[in-house]
C-alpha positions as CSV (number, residue, x, y, z in Angstrom):
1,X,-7.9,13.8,1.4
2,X,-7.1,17.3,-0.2
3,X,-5.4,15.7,-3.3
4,X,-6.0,14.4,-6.8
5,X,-3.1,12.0,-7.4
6,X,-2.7,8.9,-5.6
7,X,-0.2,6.5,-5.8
8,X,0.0,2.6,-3.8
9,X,3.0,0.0,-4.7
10,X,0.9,-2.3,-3.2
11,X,-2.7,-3.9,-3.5
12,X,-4.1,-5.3,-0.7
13,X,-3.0,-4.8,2.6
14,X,-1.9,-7.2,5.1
15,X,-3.0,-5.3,8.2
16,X,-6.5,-6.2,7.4
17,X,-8.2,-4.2,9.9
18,X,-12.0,-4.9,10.0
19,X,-13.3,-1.5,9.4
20,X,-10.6,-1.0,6.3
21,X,-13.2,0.8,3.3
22,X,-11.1,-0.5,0.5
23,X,-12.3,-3.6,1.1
24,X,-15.4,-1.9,-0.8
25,X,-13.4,-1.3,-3.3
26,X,-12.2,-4.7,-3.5
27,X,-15.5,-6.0,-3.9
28,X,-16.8,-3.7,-6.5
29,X,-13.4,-5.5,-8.4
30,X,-14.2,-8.8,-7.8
31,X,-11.7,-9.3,-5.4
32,X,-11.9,-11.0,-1.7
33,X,-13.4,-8.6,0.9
34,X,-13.7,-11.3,3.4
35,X,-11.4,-13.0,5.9
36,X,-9.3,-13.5,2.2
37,X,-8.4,-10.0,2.1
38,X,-4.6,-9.0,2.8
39,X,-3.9,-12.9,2.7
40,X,-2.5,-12.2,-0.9
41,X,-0.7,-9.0,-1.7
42,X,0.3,-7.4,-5.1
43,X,3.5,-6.4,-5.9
44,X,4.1,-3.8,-8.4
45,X,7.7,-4.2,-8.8
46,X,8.9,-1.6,-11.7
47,X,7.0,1.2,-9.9
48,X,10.1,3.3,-9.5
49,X,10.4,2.3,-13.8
50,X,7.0,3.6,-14.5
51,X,7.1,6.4,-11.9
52,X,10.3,8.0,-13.5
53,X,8.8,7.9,-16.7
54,X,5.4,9.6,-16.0
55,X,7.3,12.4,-13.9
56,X,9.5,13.1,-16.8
57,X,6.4,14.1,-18.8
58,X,6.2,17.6,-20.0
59,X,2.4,17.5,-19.2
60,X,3.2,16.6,-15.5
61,X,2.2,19.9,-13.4
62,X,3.9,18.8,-9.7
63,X,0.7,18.1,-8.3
64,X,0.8,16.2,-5.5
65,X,0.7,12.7,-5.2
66,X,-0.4,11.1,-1.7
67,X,0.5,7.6,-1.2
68,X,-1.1,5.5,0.8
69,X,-4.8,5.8,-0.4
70,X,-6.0,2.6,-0.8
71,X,-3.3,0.3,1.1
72,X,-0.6,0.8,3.2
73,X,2.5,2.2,1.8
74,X,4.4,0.4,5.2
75,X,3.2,-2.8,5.3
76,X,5.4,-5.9,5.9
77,X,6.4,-6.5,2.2
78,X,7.8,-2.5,1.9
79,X,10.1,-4.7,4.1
80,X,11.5,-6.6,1.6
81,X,11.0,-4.3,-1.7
82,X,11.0,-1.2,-0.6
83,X,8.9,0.6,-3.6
84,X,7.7,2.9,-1.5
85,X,11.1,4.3,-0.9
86,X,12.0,4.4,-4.0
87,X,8.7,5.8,-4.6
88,X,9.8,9.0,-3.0
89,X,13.2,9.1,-4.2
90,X,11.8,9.6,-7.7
91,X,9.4,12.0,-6.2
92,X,11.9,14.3,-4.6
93,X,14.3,14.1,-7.6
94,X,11.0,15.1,-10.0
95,X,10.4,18.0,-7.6
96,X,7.0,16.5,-6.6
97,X,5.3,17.0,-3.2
98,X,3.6,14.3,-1.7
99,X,1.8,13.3,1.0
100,X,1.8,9.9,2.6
101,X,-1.2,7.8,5.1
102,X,0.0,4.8,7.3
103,X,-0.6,3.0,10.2
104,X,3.4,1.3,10.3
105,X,6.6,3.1,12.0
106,X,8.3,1.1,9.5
107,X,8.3,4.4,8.2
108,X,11.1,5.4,10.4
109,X,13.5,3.6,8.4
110,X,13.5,6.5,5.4
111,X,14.2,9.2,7.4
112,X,17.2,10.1,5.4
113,X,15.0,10.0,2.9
114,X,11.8,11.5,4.0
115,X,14.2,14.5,5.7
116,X,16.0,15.3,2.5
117,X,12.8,15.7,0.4
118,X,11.4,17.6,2.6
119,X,14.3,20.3,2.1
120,X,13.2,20.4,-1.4
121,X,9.7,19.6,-1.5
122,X,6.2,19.9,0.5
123,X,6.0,17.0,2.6
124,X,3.6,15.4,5.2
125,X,3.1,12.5,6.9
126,X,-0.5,11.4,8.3
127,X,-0.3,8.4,10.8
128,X,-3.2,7.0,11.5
129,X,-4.1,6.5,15.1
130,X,-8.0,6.0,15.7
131,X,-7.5,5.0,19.3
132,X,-5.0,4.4,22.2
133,X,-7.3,1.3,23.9
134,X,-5.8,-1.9,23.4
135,X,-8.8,-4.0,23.3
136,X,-10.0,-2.0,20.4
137,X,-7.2,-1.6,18.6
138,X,-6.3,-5.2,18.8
139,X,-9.7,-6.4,17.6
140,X,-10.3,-3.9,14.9
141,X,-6.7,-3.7,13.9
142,X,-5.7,-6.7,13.4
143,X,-2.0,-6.8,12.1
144,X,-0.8,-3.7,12.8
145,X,1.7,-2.1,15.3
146,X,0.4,-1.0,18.8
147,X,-0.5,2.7,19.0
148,X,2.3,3.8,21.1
149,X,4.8,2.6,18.2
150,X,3.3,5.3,15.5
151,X,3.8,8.2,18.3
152,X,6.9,7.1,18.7
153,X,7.4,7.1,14.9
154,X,5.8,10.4,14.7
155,X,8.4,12.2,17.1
156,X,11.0,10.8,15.0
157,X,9.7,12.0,12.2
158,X,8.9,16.0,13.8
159,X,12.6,15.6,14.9
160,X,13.5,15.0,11.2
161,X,11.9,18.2,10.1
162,X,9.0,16.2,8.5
163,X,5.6,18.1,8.8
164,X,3.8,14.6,10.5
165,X,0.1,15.0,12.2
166,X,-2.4,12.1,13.0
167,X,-5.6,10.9,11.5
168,X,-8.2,10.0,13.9
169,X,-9.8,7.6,11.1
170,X,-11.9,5.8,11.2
171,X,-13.7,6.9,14.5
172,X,-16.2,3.8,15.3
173,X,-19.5,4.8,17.1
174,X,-20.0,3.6,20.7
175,X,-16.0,2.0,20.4
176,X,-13.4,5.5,19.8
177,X,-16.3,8.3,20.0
178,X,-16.1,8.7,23.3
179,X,-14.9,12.6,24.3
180,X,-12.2,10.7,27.3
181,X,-11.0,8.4,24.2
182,X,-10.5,11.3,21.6
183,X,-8.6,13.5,24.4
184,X,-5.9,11.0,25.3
185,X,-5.3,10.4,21.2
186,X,-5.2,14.3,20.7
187,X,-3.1,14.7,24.3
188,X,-1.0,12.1,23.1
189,X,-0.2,13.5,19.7
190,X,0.6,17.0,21.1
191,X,2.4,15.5,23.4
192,X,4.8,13.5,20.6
193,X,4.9,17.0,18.4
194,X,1.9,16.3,15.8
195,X,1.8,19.1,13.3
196,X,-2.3,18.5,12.7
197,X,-5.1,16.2,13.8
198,X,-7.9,15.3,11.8
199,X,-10.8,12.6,12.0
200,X,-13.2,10.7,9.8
201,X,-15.8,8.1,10.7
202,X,-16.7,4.6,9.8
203,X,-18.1,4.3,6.5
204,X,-19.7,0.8,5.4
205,X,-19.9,0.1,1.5
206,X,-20.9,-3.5,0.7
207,X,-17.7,-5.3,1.2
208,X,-16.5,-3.6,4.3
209,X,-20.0,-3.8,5.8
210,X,-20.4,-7.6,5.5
211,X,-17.0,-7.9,7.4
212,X,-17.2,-5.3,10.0
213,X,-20.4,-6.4,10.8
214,X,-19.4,-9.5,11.7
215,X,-16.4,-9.0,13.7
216,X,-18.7,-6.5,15.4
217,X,-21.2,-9.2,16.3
218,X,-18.0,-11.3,17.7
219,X,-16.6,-9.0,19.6
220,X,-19.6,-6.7,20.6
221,X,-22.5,-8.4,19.7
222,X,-24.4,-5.7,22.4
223,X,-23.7,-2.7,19.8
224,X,-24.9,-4.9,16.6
225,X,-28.7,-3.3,16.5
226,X,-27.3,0.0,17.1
227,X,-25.2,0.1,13.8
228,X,-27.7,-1.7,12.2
229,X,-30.0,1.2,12.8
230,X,-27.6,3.9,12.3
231,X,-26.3,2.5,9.2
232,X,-29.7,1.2,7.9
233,X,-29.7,2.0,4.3
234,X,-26.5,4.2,3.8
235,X,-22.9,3.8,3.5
236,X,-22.1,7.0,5.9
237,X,-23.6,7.9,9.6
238,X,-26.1,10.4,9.6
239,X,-24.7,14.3,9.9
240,X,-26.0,14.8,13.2
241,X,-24.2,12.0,14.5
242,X,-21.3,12.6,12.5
243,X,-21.3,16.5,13.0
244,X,-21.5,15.8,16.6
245,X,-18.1,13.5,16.7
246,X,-16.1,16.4,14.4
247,X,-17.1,19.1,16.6
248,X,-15.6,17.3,19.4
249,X,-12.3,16.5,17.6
250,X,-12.5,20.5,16.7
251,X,-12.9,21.5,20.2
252,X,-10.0,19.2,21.6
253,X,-7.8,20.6,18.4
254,X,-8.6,24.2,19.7
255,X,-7.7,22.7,23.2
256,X,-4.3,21.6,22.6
257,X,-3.5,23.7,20.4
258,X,-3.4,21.9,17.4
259,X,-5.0,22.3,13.8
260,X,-6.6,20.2,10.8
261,X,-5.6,19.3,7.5
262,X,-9.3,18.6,5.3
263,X,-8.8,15.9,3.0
264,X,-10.9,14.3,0.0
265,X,-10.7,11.6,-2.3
266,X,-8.9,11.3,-5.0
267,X,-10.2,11.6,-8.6
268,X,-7.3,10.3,-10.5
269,X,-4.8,7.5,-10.2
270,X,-1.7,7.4,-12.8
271,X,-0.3,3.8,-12.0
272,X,-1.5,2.1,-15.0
273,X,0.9,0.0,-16.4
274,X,2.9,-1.3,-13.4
275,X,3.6,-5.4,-13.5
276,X,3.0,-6.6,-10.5
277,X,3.7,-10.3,-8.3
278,X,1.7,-12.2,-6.2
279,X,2.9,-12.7,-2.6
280,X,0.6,-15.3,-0.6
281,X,1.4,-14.3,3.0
C-alpha cells in the first residue's frame, strides 16, 4: 500500500463483501467476522477534532496518510456524516498528501474538494474494481455499487485533475483470474482515463476464511476443494500461482499502456482517541 499512515472514520463496513480481509482483523479483536459483520458500524464523530489537532503537531513530517485501509471511506453512512470529507479538508489545509481506497462513486460528491487539494497537495484515488461480471460481483460484493458506477466515478474524477487508477483487488482464483476477465477491467479502465492499475489476490486469515469459504460453497460449491488445496495451511496463494496472475495484470498494463502503483501495509495508525457511535444498520 506504499504508505505508513492510515486513517478510517469508520469501523466496519457495510458493503460486506465476502472476500473483505479485515474481517481478519475483526476477529483477531473479538469482533463479528461472520454474517454480523458491517450490520453495526462505528462512528467516530470528532475525527476532523482529533485530526486538526495531530496535524498541528510540530513532530508531524507530511507523511502521507491513505484512508480507506481497513473500511470504506464511501460507505452509506459518509452519507450522512461526512468525516471523510472533512477528513480531507483538514488534510489539504495541513498540507498533507493522501491517498484514498474505495469501492463507492459516492466519492464524486467531493470533487470540489478532492480537485482543490490536489492543486496543493499529492493526491490519488484507488477504486477498487476486481471484476466487470455481474454474477461475481453481485455474490462477492454484496452491498456495493455495480462496476460500471466506479468507472464512471473515475472519469469524473481524471476530468477533475485527480490522479485516480484502479485496484484489481482482490483477484479470486478460478472466479476474476481469468486473462479475458482481467483485459475487459484493464480495457475498461483505460478506456475511463485510469492513471494506474494494480492487483492483489485473495488472502484468507481466520475470520475471512470461515466466511468466504462458505459463500464459496453456496455459490460455487464445484471450486470448494480447489481453494481448500490451494489454501491448505496458509493465509496467501502459493507464488507460483500468484506470480502467474501478476504477470498477467503486468503484461495487460504494458498493453494498454498503463502503469502500477506498489503498495504495502501500513505500520502505524494515529486515530487513537476518536469517540465514536454505534449505527445498527
Amino acid at each position: 500500500m506504499g504508505f505508513g499512515w492510515s486513517l478510517n472514520p469508520y469501523t466496519g463496513c457495510a458493503h460486506r463483501c465476502t472476500f473483505c480481509y479485515v474481517r481478519g482483523f475483526e476477529k483477531r479483536a473479538d469482533r463479528p467476522s461472520d454474517e454480523r459483520y458491517g450490520r453495526s458500524i462505528r462512528v467516530k464523530v470528532n475525527i476532523a477534532q482529533v485530526l486538526r489537532r495531530e496535524l498541528r503537531r510540530r513532530s508531524w513530517k507530511r507523511d502521507e496518510v491513505v484512508i480507506g485501509a481497513a473500511t470504506d471511506p464511501y460507505q452509506p453512512a459518509e452519507g450522512r456524516y461526512r468525516l471523510t470529507r472533512a477528513s480531507l479538508i483538514e488534510l489539504t489545509e495541513a498540507s498533507t498528501p493522501f491517498g484514498i481506497i474505495t469501492r463507492g462513486p459516492m466519492i464524486v460528491r467531493d470533487l470540489d474538494v478532492l480537485a482543490d487539494a490536489a492543486r496543493r497537495v499529492d493526491v490519488t484515488v484507488n477504486l477498487s474494481i476486481p471484476t466487470l461480471d455481474r454474477e461475481i460481483w453481485r455474490r462477492t460484493e454484496i452491498a456495493t455499487a455495480p462496476p460500471h458506477q466506479r468507472l464512471a466515478a473515475l472519469r469524473r474524477l481524471v476530468d477533475a485533475g485527480v490522479k485516480t487508477g484502479v485496484g484489481m483487488a482482490p483477484i479470486l482464483p478460478g472466479l476474476s483470474d481469468d486473462p479475458k476477465g482481467m483485459a475487459e477491467v484493464v480495457r475498461a479502465a483505460r478506456d475511463a482515463g485510469a492513471c494506474f492499475v494494480w492487483t492483489s489476490l485473495l488472502n484468507l486469515r481466520p475470520g475471512t476464511r470461515e466466511h468466504f469459504l462458505a459463500n464459496l460453497a453456496r455459490d460455487w460449491p464445484e471450486l470448494l476443494p480447489t481453494y481448500e488445496r490451494l489454501y491448505a495451511g496458509r493465509a496467501y496463494l502459493p507464488s507460483s500461482k500468484a506470480g502467474r496472475v501478476s504477470g498477467m495484470v503486468a503484461e495487460l498494463r504494458d498493453r494498454f499502456g498503463l502503469a502500477e502503483v506498489h503498495h504495502h501495509q501500513p505500520t502505524a495508525d494515529p486515530s487513537a482517541g476518536l469517540t465514536q457511535l454505534m449505527l445498527t444498520l
